[in-house]
C-alpha positions in Angstrom: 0.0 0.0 0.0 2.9 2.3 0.9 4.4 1.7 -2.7 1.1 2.3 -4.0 0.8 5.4 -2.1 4.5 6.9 -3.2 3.6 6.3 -6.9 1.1 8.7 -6.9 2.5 11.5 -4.8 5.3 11.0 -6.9 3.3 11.3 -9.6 1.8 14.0 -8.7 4.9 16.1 -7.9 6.8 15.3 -11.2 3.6 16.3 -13.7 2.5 19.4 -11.4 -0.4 21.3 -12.3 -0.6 20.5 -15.8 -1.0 17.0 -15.0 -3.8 18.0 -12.9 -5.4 19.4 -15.8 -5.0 16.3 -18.0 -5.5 13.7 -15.7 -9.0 15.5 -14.4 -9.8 16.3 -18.1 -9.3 12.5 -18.9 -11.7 11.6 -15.9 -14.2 14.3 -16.5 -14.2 12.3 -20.0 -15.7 9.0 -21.1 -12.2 7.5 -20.5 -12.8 6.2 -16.8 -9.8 7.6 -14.6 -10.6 8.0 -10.9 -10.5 11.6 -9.7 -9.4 9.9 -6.1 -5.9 9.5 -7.2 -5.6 12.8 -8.4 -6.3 15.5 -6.5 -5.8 14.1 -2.6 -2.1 12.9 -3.2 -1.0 16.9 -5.1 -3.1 18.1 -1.8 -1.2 16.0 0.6 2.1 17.5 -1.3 0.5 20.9 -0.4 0.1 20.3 3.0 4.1 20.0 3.0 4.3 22.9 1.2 5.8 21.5 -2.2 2.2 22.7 -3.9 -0.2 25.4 -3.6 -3.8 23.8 -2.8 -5.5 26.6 -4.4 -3.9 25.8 -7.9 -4.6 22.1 -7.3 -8.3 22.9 -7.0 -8.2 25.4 -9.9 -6.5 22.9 -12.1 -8.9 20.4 -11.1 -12.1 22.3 -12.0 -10.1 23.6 -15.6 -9.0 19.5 -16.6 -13.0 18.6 -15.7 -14.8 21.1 -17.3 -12.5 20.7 -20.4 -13.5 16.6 -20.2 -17.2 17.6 -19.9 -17.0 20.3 -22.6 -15.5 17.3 -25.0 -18.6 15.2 -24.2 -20.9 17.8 -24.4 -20.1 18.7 -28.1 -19.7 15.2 -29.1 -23.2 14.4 -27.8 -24.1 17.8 -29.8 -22.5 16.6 -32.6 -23.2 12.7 -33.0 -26.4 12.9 -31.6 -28.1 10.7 -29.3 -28.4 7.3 -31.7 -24.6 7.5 -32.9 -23.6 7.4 -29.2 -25.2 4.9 -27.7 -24.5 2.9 -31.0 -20.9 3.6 -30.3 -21.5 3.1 -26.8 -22.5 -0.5 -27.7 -19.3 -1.5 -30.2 -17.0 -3.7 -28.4 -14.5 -1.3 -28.3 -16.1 1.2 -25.5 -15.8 -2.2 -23.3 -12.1 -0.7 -22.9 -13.4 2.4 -21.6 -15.9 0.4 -19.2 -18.9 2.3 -21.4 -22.0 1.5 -22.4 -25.5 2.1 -22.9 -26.9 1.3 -19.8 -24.1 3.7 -17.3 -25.5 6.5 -20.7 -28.9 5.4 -20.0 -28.7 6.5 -16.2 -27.2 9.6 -16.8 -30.0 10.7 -19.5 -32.8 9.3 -16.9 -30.8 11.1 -14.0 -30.9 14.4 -16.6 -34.5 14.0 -18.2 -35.3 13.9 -13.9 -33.8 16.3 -12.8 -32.9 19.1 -15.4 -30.4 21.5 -16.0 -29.0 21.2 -12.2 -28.2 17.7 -12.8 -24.8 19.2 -14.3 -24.0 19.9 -11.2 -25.6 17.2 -8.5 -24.4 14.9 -11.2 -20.8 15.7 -10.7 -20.5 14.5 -7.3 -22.3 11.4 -8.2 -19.8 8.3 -9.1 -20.4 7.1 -12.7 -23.2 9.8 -13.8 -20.2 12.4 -12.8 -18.4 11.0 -16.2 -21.5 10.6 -18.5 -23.7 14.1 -17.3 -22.5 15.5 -19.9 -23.3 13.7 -22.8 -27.6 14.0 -22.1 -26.9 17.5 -21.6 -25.3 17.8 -25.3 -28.1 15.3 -26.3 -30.3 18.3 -25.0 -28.6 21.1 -26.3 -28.6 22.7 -23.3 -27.8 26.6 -22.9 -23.7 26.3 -23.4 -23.2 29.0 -21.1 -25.5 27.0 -18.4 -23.9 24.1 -18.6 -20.3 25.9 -18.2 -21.7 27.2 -14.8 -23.3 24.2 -13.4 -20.5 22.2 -14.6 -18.0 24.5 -13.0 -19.8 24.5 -9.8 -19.9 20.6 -9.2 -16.7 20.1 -10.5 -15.2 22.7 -8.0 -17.2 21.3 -5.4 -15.7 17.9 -6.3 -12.2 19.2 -6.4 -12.5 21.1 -3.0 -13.7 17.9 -1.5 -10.7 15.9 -2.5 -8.9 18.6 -1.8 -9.3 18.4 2.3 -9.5 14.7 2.5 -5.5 14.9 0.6 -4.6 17.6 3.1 -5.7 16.6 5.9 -5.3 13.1 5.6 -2.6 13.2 3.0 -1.1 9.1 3.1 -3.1 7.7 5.8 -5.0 5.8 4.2 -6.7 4.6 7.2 -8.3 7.7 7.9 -8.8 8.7 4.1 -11.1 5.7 3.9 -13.1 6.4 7.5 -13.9 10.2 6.6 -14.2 10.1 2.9 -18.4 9.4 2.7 -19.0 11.7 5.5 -17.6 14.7 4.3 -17.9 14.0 0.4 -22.1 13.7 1.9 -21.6 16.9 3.8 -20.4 19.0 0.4 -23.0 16.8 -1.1 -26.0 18.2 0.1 -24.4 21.8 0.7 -24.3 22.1 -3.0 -28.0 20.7 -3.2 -29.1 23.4 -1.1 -26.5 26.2 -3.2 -28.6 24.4 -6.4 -31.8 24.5 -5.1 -31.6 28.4 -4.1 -30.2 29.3 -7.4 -33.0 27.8 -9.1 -35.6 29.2 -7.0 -34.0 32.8 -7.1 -33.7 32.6 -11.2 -37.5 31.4 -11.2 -38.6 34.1 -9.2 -36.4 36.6 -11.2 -37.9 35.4 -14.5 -41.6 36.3 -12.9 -40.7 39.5 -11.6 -39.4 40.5 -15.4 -43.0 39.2 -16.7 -45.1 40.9 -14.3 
């Protein structure tokens, strides 16, 4: 586990911020990379000072929102059939893909809406594939920047604390993780829920 453990910090230390930015825009994809591996190590390095956590976090929301930008104007593109067609060649079995983990996303979309970009980024396996019902949608660009941005950098600032405060024990990485990944959870839920509520009652003042 220790070796385990080094890798990544080392890892982490050698490719710096623009590895960040990759590896979050490669998990923020359809190529499944787990975002667990990539922040809390570089935040661990930051709480010995050989990073600033700050830049991790804003190098972690940039590499996801360019990942869910890419699937968002492929969906766009391609179109709903020619993806989940693709999703179904035996090639996206590489990638762990298909059209059942697109299928939830879509149902967890058509559910819940535009806000889904950004509940759906702090749910495992929708947080890859949000963004492809929301390009199916054509939903507002400049929306789904925000929403995206939001959940992503709630996402990062969670991993974020579990690295630093944690950093390689493992132990307690593990014991704390649901709690306080729950806890930013719902806090964004509620952030959502008021935005929404203040933008509807905006767009009735304006037709009054």
């Amino acid at each position: 586990m220790s070796e385990f453990i080094n890798f990544f910090l080392s890892l982490s230390h050698n490719l710096g911020y623009d590895g960040i930015v990759l590896l979050m825009a490669i998990e923020s994809s359809f190529i499944p990379f787990p975002s667990e591996i990539v922040i809390p190590p570089a935040a661990y390095l930051a709480s010995r000072g050989e990073m600033n956590i700050y830049l991790i976090i804003l190098a972690g929301v940039i590499g996801s929102l360019i990942g869910a930008v890419i699937n968002y104007w492929l969906a766009y593109f391609l179109g709903r059939a020619l993806i989940y067609k693709i999703a179904d060649h035996r090639t996206s079995r590489f990638f762990l893909i298909n059209s059942a983990k697109i299928k939830k996303s879509e149902d967890f979309f058509l559910r819940y809406g535009n806000i889904s970009t950004l509940v759906g980024r702090l749910i495992p396996v929708v947080r890859q594939l949000i963004s492809l019902p929301a390009g199916f949608a054509r939903m507002n660009f400049k929306s789904f920047l925000f929403y995206t941005a939001f959940g992503s950098g709630v996402w990062a600032i969670v991993l974020a604390i579990l690295g630093y405060a944690f950093g390689a024990n493992q132990e307690l990485l593990a014991k704390y993780y649901k709690e306080i990944s729950w806890f930013f959870v719902i806090l964004a839920i509620l952030v959502a829920a008021v935005i929404v509520i203040r933008k509807g009652n905006n767009g009735n003042s304006k037709s009054l």
